[in-house]
C-alpha positions in Angstrom: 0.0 0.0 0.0 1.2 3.6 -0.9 1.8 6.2 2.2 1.3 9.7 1.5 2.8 11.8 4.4 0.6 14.7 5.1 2.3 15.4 8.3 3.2 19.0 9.1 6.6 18.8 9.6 9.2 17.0 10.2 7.4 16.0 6.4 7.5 14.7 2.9 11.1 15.5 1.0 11.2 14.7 -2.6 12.2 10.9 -2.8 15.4 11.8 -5.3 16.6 14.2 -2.3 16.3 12.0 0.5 17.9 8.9 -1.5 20.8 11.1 -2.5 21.4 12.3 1.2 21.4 8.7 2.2 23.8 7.8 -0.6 26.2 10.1 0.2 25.6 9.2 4.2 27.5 6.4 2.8 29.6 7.3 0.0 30.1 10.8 -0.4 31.3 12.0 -3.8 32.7 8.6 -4.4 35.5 9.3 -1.9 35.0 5.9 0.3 33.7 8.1 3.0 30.7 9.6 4.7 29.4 12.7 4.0 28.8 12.7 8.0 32.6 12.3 8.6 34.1 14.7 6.1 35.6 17.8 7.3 33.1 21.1 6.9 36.3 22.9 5.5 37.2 20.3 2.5 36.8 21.2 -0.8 34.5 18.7 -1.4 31.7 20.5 0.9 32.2 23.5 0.6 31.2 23.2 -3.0 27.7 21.8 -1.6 27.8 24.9 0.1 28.5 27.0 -2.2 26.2 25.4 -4.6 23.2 25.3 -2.3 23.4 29.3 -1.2 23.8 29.9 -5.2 20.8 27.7 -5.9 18.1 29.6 -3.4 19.8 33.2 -4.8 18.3 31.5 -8.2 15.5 30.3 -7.7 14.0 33.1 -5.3 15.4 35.5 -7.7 17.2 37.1 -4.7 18.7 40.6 -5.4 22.5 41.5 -4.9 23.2 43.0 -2.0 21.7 40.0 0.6 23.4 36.6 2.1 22.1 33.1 2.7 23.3 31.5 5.4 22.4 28.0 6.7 22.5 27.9 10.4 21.4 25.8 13.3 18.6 26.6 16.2 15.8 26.5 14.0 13.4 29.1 13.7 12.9 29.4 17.4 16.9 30.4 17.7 15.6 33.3 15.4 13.0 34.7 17.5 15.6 35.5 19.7 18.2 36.5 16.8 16.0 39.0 15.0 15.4 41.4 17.7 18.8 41.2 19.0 20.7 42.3 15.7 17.6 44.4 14.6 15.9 45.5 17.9 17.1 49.3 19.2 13.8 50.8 20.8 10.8 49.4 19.4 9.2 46.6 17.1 6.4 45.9 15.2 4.8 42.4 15.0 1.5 40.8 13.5 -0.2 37.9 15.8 -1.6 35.4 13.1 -0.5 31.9 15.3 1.4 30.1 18.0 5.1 30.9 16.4 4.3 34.5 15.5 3.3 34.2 19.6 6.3 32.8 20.7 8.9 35.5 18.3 6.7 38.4 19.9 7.6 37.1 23.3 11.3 36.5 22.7 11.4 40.0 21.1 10.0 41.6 24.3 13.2 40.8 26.0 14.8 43.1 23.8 12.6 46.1 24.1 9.1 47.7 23.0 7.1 45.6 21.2 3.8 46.6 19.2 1.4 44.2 18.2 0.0 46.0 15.5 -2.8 43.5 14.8 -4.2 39.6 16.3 -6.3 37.0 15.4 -6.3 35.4 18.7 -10.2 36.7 19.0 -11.3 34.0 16.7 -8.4 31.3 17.5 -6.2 33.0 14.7 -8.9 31.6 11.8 -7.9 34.8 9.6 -5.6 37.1 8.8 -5.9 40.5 10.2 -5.6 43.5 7.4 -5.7 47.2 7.3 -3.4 47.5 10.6 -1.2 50.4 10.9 2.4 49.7 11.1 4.5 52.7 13.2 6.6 54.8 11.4 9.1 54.8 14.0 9.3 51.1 14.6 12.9 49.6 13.8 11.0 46.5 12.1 7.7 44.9 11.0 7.7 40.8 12.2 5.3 38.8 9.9 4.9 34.7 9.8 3.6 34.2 6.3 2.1 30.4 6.7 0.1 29.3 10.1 1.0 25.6 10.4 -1.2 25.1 12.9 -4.6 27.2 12.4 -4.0 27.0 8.4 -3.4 30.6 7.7 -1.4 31.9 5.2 -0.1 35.9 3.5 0.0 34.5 -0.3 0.9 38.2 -0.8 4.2 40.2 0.2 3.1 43.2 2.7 4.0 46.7 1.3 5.6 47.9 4.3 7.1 51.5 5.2 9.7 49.6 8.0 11.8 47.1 7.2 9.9 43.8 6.8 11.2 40.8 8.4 9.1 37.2 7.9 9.4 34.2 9.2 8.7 31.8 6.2 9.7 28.4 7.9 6.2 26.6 5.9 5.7 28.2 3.1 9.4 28.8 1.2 10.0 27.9 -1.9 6.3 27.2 -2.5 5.3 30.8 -4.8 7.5 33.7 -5.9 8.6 36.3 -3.5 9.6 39.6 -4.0 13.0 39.7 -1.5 13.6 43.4 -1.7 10.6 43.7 0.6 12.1 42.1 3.4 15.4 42.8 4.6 15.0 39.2 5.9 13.6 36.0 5.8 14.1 32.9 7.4 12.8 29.5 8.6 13.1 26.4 10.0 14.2 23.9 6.5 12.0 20.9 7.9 8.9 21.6 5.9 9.9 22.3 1.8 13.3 22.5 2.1 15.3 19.6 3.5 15.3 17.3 6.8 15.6 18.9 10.3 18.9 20.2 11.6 19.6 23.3 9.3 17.9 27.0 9.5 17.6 29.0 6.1 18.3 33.0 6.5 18.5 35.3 3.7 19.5 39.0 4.7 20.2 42.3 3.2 23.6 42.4 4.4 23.6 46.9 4.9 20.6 46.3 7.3 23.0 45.2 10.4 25.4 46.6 12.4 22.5 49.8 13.6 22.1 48.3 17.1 24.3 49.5 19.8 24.1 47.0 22.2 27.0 44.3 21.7 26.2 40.8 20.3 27.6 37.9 21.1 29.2 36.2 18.2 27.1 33.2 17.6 24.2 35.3 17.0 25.5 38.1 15.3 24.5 37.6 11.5 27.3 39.6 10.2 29.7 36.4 12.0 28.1 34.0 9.9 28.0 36.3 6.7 31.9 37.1 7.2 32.4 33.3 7.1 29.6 32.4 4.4 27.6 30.3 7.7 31.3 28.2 8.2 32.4 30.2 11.4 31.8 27.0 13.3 30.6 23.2 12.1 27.7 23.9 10.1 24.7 20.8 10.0 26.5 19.2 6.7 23.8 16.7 6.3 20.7 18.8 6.1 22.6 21.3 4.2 23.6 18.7 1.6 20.0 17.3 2.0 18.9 21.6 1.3 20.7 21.4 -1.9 19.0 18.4 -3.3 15.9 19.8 -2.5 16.6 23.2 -4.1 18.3 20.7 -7.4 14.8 18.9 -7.7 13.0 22.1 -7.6 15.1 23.4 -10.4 14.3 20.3 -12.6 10.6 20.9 -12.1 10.1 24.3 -12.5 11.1 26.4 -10.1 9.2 27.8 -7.9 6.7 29.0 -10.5 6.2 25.4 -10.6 5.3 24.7 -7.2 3.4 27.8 -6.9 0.9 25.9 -9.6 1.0 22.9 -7.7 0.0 24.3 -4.8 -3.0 25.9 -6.3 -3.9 22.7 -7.9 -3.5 20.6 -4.6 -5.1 23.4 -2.5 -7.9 24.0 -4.6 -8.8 19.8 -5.2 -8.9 19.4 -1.1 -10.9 22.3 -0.3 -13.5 21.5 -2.8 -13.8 18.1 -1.3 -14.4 19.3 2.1 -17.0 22.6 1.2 -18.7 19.5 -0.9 -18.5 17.0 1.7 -21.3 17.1 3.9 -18.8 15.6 7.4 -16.3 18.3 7.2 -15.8 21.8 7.5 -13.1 24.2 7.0 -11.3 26.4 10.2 -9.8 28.7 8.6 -11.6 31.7 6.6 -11.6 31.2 3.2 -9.9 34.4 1.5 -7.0 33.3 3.9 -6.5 29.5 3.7 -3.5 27.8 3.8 -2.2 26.1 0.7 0.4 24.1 3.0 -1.6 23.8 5.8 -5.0 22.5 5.1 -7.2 22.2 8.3 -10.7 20.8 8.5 -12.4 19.1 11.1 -16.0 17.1 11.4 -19.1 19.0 11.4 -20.7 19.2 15.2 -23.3 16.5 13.6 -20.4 13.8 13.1 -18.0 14.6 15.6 -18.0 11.4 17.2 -16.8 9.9 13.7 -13.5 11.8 14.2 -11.4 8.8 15.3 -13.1 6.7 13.0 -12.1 8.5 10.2 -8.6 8.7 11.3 -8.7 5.0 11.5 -10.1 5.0 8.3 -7.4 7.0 6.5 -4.6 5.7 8.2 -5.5 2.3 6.8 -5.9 3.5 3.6 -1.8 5.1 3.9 -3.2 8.4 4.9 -0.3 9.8 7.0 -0.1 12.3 9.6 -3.8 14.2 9.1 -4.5 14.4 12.8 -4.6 17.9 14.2 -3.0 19.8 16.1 -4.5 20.2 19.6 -5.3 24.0 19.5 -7.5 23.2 16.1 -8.5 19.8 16.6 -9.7 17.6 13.8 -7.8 17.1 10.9 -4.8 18.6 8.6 -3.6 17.9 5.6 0.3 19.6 5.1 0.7 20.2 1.4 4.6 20.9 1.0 6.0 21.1 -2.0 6.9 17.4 -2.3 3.2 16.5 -2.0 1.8 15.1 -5.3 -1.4 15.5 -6.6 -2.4 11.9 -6.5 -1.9 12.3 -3.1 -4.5 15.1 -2.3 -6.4 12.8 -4.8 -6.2 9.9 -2.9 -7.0 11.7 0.2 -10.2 13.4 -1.4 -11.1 9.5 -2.5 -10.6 8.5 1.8 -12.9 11.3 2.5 -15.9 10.4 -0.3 -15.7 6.6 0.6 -16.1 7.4 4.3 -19.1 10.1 3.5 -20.8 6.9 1.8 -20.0 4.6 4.5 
């Protein structure tokens, strides 16, 4: 029986990334070694490097002038980094979820923070618009995807402050214009490789206006100096990052995905406005495309854990929940096929008619 991972992340990698990282887990480059015991300063990686920072300047189109940098801490490390290299008096930061939550607090440590707009009134089911954004805030926080209410900005904000956004779900998956933001980042465990390895792109003359000193691990500028090899970078992810970014290439680019999302996106929540069991959470003009949430409808609640039975058996993977939302979701990363969403739609008409 075919599994199709719908979990929302750790999640689904393309299958020619993940067997090419386990390849080279044994034989790496055809030397007769690891590519987990190689030295981060041989030639041989830091052309994977090299090749996987060029690679996301192509394919996002990113302007000269910024850095990537592949790091460790995930996203949550961030919260904490942002503020400190960008934080002097006073931020600005949109509530749309439990991470946008979390960076707000972290930033708080750091100085003034203005929520400038929430959702939490209606468990963050929408996206709030038409909030004013201070002039005199050093920076606007925004989390573009909701992983776990299934939220999403499919749009980039037109901000008079530098924008920063954290794009840990939704990377890679439609075009983005990167002189909006002097940066983005993310955790790379969703559409962009396995766990381990954090994603930053930064506009390199936006640093350095802080006064208070940083310590060197989480000063950006360290890590730019040292194109992200001041200390052992997480070589497997990073090497697993490139294949990723190489098997985006060969199908599209992200113009690609950006179809395939729409096509996935728009097949599932057909099925569940049709269906008469399910319901969708999140308001419609601001659904997810990675994140699809749904749960029963108050009628048919109690045929919640039969229906995860149900799917599960059928090699429906991961489409339980989260705890805050309840009921079901569907994660829709890039690596998702359609004849996965299909097969899915087929779980959910088959139990409607049993």
């Amino acid at each position: 029986m075919k599994k199709y991972n719908f979990g929302a992340g750790p999640s689904i990698l393309p299958q020619e990334a993940m067997k090419a990282t386990a390849d080279a887990c044994v034989d790496f480059e055809g030397l007769g070694l690891s590519l987990m015991e190689i030295s981060h300063r041989s030639k041989e990686f830091q052309k994977v490097m090299d090749d996987a920072q060029a690679l996301l300047k192509e394919l996002l189109q990113i302007p000269d002038g910024y850095s990537v940098l592949f790091l460790g801490g995930g996203a949550s490390l961030e919260f904490a980094m942002v503020p400190y290299n960008y934080l002097e008096k006073k931020a600005a930061y949109l509530n749309t979820g439990v991470w946008a939550t979390k960076a707000q607090k972290e930033a708080r440590l750091f100085g003034e923070v203005v929520e400038v707009a929430s959702s939490a009134d209606k468990n963050f089911t929408y996206v709030p618009k038409n909030f004013e954004i201070p002039a005199d805030a050093d920076y606007l926080h925004v989390t573009t995807n909701n992983t776990i209410y299934g939220t999403e900005l499919l749009r980039d904000i037109d901000s008079p402050i530098p924008l920063i956004a954290d794009m840990s779900s939704d990377i890679l998956s439609r075009p983005v214009d990167v002189s909006k933001y002097v940066m983005i980042y993310g955790g790379a465990q969703k559409n962009l490789s396995m766990a381990g390895v954090t994603f930053v792109i930064v506009k390199d003359d936006s640093l350095g206006k802080v006064t208070r000193q940083i310590p060197t691990m989480l000063d950006y500028r360290t890590h730019i100096k040292k194109g992200s090899m001041f200390n052992t970078p997480p070589v497997v992810p990073i090497y697993s990052a490139l294949q990723t970014l190489k098997w985006i290439k060969a199908q599209g680019g992200v113009e690609a995905m950006d179809k395939r999302a729409a096509e996935r996106a728009t097949i599932l929540y057909d099925e569940i406005d049709r269906n008469k069991l399910f319901r969708g959470t999140a308001v419609a003009e601001d659904r997810s495309r990675m994140n699809i949430c749904f749960v029963m409808q108050d009628e048919y609640k109690e045929l919640e854990k039969d229906f995860l039975a149900f799917a599960l058996e059928r090699g429906m993977w991961g489409i339980k929940g989260h705890r805050d939302v309840g009921g079901f979701r569907a994660s829709c990363y890039n690596a998702m096929p359609v004849e996965g969403v299909k097969a899915l739609v087929e779980c959910m008409k088959e139990f409607e008619k049993k």
